[in-house]
mmCIF file as Biopython writes it, N, C-alpha, C and O atoms, coordinates in Angstrom:
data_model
#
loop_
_atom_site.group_PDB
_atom_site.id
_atom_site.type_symbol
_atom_site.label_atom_id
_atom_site.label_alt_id
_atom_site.label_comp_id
_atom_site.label_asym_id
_atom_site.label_entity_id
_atom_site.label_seq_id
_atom_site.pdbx_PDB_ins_code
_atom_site.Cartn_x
_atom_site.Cartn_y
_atom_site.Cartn_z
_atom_site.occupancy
_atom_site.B_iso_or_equiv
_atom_site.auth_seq_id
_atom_site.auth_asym_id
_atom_site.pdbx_PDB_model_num
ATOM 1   N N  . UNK A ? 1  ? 183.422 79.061  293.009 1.0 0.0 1  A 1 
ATOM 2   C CA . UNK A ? 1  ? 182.575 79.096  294.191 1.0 0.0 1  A 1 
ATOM 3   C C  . UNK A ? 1  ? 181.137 78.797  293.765 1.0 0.0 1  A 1 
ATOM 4   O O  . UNK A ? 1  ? 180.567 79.418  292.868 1.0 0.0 1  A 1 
ATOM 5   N N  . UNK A ? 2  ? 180.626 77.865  294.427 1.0 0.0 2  A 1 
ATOM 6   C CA . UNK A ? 2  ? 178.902 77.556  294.589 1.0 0.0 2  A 1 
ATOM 7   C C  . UNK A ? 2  ? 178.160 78.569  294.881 1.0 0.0 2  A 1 
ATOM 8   O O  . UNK A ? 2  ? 178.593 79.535  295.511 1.0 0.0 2  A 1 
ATOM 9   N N  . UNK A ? 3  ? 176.892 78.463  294.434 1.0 0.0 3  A 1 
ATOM 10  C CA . UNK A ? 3  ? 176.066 79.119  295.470 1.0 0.0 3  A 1 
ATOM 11  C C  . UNK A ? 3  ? 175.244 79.217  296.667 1.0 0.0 3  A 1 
ATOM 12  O O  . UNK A ? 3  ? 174.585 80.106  297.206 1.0 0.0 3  A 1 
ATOM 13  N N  . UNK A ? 4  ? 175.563 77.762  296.940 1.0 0.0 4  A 1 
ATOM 14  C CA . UNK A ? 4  ? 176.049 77.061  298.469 1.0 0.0 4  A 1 
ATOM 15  C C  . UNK A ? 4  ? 176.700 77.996  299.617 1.0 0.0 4  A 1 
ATOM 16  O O  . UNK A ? 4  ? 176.139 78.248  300.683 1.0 0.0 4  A 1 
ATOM 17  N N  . UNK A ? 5  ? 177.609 78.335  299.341 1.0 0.0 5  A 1 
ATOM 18  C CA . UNK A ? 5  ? 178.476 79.149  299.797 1.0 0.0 5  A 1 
ATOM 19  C C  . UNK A ? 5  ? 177.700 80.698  300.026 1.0 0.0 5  A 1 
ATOM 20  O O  . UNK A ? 5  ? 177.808 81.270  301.111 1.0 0.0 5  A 1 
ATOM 21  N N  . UNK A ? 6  ? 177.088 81.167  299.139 1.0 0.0 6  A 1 
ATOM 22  C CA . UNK A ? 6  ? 176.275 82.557  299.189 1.0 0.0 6  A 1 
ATOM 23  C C  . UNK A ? 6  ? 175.400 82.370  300.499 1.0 0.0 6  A 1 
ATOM 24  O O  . UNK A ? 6  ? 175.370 83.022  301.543 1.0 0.0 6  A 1 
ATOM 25  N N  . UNK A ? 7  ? 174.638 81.150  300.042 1.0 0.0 7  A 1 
ATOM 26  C CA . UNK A ? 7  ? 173.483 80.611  300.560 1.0 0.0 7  A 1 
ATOM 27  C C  . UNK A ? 7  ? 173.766 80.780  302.353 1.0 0.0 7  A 1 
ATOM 28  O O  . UNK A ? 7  ? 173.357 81.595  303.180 1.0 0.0 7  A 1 
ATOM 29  N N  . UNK A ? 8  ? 174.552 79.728  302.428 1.0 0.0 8  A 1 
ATOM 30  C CA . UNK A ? 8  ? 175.282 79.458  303.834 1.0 0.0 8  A 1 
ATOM 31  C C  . UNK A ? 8  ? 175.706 80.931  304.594 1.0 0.0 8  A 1 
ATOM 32  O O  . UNK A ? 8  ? 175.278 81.364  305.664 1.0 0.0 8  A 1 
ATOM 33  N N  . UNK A ? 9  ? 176.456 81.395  303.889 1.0 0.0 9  A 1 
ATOM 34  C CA . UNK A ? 9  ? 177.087 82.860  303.884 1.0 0.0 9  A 1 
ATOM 35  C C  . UNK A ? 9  ? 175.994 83.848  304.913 1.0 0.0 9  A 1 
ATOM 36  O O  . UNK A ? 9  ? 176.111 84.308  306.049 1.0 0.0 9  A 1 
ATOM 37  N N  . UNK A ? 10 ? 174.992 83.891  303.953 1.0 0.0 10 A 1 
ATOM 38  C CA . UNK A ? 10 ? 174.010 84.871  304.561 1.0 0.0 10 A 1 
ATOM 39  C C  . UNK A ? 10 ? 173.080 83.889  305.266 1.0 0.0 10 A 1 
ATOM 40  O O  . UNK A ? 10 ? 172.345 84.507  306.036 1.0 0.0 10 A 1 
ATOM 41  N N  . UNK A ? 11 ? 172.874 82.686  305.271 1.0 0.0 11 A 1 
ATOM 42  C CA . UNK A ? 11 ? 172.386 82.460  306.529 1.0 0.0 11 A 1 
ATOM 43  C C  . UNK A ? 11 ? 172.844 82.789  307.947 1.0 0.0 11 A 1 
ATOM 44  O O  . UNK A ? 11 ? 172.106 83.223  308.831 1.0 0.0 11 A 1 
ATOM 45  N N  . UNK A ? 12 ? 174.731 82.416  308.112 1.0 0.0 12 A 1 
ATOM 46  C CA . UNK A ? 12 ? 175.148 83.111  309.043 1.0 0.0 12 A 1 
ATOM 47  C C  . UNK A ? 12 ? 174.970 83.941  309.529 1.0 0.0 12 A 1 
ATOM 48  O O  . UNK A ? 12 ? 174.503 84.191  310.640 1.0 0.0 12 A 1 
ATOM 49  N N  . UNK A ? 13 ? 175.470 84.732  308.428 1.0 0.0 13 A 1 
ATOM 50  C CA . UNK A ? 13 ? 175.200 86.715  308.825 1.0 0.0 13 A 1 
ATOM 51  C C  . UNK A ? 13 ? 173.831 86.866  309.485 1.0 0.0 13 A 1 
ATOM 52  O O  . UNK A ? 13 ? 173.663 87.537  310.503 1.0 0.0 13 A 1 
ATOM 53  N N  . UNK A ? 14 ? 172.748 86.125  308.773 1.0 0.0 14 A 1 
ATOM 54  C CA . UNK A ? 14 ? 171.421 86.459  309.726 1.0 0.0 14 A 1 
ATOM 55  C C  . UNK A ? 14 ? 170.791 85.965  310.797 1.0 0.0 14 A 1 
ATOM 56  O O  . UNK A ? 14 ? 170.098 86.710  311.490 1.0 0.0 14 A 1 
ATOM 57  N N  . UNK A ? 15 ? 170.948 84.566  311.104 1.0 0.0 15 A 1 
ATOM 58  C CA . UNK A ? 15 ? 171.866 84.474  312.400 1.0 0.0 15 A 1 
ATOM 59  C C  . UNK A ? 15 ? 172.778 84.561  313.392 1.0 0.0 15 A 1 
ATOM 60  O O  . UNK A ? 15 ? 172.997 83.990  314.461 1.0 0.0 15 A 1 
ATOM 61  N N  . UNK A ? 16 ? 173.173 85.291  312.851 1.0 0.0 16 A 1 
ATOM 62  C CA . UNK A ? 16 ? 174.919 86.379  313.804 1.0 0.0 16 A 1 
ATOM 63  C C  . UNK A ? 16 ? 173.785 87.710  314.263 1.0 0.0 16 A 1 
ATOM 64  O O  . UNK A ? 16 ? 173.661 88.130  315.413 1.0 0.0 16 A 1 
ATOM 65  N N  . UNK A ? 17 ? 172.934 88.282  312.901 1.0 0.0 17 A 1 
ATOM 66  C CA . UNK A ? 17 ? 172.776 89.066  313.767 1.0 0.0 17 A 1 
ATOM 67  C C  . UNK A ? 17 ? 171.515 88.927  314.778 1.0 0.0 17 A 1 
ATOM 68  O O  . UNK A ? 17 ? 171.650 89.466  315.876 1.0 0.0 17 A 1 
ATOM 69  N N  . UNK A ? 18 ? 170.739 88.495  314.602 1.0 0.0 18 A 1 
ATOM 70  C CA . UNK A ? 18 ? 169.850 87.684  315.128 1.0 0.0 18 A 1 
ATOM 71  C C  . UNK A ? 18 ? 170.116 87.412  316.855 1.0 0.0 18 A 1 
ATOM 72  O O  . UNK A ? 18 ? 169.282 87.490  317.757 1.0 0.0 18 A 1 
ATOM 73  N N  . UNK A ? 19 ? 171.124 87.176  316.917 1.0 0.0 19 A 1 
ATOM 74  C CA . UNK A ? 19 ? 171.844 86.549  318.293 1.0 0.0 19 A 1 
ATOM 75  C C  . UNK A ? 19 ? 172.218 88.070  318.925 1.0 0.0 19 A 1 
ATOM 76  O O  . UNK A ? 19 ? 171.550 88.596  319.816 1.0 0.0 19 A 1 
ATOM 77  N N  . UNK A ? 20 ? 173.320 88.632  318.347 1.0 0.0 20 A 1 
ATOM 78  C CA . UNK A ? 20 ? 173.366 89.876  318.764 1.0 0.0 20 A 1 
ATOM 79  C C  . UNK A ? 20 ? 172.266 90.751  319.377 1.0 0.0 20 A 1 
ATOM 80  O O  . UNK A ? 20 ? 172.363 91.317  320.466 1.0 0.0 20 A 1 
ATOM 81  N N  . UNK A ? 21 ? 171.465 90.786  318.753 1.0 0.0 21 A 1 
ATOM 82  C CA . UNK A ? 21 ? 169.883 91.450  319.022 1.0 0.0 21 A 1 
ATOM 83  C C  . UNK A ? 21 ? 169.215 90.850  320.076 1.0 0.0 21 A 1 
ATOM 84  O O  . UNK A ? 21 ? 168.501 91.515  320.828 1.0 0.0 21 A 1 
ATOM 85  N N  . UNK A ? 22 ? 169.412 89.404  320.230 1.0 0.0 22 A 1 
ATOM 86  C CA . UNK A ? 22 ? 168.745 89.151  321.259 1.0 0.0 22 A 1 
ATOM 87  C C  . UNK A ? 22 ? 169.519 88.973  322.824 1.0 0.0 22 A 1 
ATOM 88  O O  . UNK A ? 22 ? 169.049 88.938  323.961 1.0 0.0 22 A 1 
ATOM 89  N N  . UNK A ? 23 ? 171.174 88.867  322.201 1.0 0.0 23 A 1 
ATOM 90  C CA . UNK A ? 23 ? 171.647 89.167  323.497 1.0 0.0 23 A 1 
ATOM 91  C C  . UNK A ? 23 ? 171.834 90.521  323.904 1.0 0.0 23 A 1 
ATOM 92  O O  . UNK A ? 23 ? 171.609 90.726  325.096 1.0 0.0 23 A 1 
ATOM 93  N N  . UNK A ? 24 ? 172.152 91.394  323.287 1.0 0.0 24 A 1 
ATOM 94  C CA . UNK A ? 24 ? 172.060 93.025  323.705 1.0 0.0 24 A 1 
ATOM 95  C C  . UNK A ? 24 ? 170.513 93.335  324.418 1.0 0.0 24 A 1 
ATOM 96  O O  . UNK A ? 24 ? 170.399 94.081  325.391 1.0 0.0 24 A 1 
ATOM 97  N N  . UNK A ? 25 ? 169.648 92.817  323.937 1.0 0.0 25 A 1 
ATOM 98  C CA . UNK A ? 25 ? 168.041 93.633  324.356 1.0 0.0 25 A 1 
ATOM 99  C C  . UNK A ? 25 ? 168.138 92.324  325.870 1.0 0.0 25 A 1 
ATOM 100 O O  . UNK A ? 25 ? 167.667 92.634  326.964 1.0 0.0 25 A 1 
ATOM 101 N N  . UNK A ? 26 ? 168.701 91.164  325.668 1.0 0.0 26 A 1 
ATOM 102 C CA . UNK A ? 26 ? 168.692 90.479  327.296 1.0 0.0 26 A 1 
ATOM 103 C C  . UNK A ? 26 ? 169.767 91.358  327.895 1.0 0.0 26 A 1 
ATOM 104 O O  . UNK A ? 26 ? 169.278 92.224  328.620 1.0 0.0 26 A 1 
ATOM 105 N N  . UNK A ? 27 ? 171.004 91.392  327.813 1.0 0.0 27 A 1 
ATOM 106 C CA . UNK A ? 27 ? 171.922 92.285  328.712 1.0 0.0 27 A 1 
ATOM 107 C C  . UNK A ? 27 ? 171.619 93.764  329.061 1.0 0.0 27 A 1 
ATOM 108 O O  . UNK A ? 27 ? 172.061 94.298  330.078 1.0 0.0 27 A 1 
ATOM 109 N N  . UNK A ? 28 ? 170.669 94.522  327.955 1.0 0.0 28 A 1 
ATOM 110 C CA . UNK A ? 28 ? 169.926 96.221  328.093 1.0 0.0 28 A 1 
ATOM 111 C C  . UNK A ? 28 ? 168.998 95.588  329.203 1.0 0.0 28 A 1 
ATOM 112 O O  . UNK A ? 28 ? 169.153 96.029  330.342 1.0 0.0 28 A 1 
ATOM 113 N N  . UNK A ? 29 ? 168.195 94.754  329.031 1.0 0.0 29 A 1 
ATOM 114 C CA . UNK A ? 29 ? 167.158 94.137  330.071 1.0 0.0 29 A 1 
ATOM 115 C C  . UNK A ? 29 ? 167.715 94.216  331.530 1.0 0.0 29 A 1 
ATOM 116 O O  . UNK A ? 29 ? 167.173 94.793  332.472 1.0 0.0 29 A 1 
ATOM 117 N N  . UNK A ? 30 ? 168.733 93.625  331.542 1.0 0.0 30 A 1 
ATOM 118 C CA . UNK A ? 30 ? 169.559 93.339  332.650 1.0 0.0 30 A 1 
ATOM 119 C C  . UNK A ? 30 ? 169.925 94.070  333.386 1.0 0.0 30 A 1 
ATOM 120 O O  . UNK A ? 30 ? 169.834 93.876  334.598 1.0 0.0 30 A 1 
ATOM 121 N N  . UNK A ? 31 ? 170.568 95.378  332.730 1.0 0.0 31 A 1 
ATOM 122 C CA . UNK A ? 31 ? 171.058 96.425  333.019 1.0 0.0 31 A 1 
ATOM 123 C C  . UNK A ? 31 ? 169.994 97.520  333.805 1.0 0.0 31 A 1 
ATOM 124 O O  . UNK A ? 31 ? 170.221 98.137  334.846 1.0 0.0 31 A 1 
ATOM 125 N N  . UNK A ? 32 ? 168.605 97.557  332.852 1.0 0.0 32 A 1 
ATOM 126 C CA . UNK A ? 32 ? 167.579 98.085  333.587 1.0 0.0 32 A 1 
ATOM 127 C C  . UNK A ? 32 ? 167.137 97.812  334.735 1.0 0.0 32 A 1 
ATOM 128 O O  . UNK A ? 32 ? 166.719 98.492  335.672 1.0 0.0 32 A 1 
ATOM 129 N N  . UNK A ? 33 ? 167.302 96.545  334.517 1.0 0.0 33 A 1 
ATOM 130 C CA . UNK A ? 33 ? 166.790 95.745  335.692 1.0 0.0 33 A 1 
ATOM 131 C C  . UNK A ? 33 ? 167.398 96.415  337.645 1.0 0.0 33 A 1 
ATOM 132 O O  . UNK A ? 33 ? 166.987 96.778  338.747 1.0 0.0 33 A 1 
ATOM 133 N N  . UNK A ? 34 ? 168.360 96.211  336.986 1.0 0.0 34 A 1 
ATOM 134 C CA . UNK A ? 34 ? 169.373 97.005  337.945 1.0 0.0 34 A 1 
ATOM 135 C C  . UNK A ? 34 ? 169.183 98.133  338.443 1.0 0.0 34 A 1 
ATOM 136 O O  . UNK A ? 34 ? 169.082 98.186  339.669 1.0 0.0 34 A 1 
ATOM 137 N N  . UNK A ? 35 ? 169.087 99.246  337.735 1.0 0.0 35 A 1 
ATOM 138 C CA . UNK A ? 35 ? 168.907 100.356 337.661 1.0 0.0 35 A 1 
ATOM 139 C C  . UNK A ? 35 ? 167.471 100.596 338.559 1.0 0.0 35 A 1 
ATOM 140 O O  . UNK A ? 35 ? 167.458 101.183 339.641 1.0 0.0 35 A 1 
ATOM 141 N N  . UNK A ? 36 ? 166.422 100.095 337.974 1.0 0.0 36 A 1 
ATOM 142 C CA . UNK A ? 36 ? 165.248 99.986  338.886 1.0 0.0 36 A 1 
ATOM 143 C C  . UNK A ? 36 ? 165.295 99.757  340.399 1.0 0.0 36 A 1 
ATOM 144 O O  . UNK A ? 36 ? 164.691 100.426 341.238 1.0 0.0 36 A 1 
ATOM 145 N N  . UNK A ? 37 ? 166.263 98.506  340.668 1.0 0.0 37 A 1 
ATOM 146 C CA . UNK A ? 37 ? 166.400 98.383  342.063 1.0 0.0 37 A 1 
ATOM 147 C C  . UNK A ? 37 ? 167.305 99.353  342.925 1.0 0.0 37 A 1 
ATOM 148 O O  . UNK A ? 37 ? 167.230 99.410  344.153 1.0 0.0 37 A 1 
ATOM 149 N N  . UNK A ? 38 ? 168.138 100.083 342.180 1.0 0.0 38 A 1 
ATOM 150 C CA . UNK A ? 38 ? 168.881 100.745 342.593 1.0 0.0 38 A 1 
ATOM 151 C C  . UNK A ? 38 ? 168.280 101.929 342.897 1.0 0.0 38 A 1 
ATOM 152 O O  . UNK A ? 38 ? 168.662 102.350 343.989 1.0 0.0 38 A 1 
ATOM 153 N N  . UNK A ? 39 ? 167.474 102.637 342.341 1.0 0.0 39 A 1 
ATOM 154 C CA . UNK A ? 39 ? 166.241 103.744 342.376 1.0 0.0 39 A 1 
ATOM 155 C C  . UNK A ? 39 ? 165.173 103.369 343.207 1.0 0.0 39 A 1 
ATOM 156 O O  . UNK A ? 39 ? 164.787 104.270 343.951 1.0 0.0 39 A 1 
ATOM 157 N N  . UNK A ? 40 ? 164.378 101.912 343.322 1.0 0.0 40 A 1 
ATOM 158 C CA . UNK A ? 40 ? 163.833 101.725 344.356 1.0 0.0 40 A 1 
ATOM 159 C C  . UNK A ? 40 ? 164.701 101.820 346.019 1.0 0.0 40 A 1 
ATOM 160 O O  . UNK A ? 40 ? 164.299 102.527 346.943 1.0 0.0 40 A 1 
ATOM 161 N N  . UNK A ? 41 ? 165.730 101.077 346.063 1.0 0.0 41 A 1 
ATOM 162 C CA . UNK A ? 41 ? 166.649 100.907 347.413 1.0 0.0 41 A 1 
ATOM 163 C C  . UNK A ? 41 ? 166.594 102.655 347.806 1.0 0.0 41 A 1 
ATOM 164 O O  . UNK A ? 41 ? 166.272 103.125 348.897 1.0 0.0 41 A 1 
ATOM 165 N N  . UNK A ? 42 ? 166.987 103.383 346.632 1.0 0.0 42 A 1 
ATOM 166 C CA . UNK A ? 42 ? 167.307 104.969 346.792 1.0 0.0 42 A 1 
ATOM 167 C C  . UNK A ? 42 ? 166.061 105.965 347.465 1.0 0.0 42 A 1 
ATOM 168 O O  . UNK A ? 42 ? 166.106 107.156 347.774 1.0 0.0 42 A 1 
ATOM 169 N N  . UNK A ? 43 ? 164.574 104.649 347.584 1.0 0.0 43 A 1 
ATOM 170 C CA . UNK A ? 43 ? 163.089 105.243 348.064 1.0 0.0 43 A 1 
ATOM 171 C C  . UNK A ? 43 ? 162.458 106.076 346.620 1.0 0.0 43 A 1 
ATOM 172 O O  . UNK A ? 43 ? 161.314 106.532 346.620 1.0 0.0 43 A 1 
ATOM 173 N N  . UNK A ? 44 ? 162.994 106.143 345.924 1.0 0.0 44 A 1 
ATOM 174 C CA . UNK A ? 44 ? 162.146 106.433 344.452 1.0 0.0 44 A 1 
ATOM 175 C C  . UNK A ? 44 ? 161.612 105.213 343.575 1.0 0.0 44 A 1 
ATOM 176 O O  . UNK A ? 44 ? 162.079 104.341 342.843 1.0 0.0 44 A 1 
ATOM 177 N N  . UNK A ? 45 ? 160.284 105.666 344.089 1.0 0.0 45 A 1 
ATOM 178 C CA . UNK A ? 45 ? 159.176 104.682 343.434 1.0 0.0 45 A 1 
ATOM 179 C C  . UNK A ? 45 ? 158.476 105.009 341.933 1.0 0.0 45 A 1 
ATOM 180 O O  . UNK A ? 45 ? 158.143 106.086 341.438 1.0 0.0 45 A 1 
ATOM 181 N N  . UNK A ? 46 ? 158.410 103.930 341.527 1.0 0.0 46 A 1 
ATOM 182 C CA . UNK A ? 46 ? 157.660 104.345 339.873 1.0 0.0 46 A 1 
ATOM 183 C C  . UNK A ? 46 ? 155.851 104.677 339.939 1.0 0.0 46 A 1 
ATOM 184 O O  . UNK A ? 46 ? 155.048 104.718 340.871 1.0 0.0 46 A 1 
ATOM 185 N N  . UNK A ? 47 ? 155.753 104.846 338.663 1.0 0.0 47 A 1 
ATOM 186 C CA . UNK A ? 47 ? 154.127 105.928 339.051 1.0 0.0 47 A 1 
ATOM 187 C C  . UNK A ? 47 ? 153.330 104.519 339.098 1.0 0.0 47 A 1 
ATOM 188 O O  . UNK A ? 47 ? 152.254 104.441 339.691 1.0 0.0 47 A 1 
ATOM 189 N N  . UNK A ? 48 ? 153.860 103.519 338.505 1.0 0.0 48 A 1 
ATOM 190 C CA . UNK A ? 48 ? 152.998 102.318 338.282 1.0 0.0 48 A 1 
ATOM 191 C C  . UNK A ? 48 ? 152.905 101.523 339.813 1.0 0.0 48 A 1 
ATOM 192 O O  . UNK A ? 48 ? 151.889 100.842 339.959 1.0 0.0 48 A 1 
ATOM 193 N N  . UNK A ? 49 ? 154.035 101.555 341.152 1.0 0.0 49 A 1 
ATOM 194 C CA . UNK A ? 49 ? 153.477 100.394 341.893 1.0 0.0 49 A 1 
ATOM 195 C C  . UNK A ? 49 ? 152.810 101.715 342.914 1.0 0.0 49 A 1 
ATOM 196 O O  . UNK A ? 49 ? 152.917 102.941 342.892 1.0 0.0 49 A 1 
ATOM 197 N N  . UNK A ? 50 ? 151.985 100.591 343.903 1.0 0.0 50 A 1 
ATOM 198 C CA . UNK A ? 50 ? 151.096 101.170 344.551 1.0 0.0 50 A 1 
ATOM 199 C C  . UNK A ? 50 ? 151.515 101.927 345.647 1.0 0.0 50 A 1 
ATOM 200 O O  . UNK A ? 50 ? 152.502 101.536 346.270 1.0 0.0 50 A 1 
ATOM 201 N N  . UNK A ? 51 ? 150.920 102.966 345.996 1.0 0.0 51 A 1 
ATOM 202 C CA . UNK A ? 51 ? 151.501 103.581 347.255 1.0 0.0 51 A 1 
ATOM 203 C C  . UNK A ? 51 ? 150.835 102.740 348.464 1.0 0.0 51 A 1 
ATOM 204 O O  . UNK A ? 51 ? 149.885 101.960 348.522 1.0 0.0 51 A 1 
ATOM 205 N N  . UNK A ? 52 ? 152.064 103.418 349.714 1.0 0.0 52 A 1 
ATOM 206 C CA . UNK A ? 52 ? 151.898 102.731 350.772 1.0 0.0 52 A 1 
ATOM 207 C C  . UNK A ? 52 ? 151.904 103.499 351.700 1.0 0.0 52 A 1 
ATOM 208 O O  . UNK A ? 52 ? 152.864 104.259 351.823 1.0 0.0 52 A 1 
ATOM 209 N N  . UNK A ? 53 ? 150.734 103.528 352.709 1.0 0.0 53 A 1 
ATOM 210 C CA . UNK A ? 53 ? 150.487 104.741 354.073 1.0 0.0 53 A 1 
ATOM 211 C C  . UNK A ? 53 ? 149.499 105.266 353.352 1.0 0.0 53 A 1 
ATOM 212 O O  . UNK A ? 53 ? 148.733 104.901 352.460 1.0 0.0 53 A 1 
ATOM 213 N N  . UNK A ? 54 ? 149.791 106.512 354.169 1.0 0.0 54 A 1 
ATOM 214 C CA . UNK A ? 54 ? 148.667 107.417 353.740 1.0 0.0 54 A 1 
ATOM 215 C C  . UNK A ? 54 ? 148.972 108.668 352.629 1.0 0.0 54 A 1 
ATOM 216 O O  . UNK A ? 54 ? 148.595 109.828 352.465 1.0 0.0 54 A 1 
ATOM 217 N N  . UNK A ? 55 ? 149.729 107.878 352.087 1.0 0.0 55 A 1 
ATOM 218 C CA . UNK A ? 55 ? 149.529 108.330 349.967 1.0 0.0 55 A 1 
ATOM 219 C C  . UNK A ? 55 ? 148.903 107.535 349.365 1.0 0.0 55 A 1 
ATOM 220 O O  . UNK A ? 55 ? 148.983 107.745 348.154 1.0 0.0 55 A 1 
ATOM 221 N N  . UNK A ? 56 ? 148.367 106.790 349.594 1.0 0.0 56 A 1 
ATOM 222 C CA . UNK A ? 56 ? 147.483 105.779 349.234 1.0 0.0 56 A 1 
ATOM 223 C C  . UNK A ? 56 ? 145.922 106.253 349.634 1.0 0.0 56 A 1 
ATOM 224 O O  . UNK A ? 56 ? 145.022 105.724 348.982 1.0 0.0 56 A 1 
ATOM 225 N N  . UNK A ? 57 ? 145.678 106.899 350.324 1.0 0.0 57 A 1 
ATOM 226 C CA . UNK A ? 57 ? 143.987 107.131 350.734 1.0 0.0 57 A 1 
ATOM 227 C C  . UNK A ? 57 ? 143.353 108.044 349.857 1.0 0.0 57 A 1 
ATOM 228 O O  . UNK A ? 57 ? 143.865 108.992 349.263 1.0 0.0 57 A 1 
ATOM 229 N N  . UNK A ? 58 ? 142.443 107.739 349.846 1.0 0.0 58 A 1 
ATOM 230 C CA . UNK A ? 58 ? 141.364 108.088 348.199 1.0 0.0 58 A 1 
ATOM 231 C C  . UNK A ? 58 ? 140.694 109.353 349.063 1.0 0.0 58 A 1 
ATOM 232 O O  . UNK A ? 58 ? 140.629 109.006 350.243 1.0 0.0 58 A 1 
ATOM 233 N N  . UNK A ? 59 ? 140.257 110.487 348.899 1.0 0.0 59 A 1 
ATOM 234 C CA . UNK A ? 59 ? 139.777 111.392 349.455 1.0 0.0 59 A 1 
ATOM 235 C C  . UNK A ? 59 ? 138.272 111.604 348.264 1.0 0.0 59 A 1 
ATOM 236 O O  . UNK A ? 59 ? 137.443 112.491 348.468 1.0 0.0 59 A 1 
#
């Protein structure tokens, strides 16, 4: 065996995992994503968007 073969070898592997990582953190993305709308539809709002009515008036 070469060391061609090593070479190649672990390039894979670090591109295998590479891919993994970036499709899990897009599909976790995804998943959140979801989750958010599902909690908004449910009328639970996050601290970050703005209120609306009069929870919104500055005293």
């Amino acid at each position: 065996m070469s060391h061609d073969f090593y070479i190649f070898l672990s390039y894979a592997i670090t591109f295998g995992l590479i891919g993994v990582a970036a499709l899990w953190t897009w599909l976790d993305g995804r998943a959140r994503q979801r989750e958010l709308k599902a909690l908004d539809a449910a009328g639970i709002r996050r601290r970050s968007s703005q209120p609306t009515g009069d929870e919104g008036e500055q005293r």
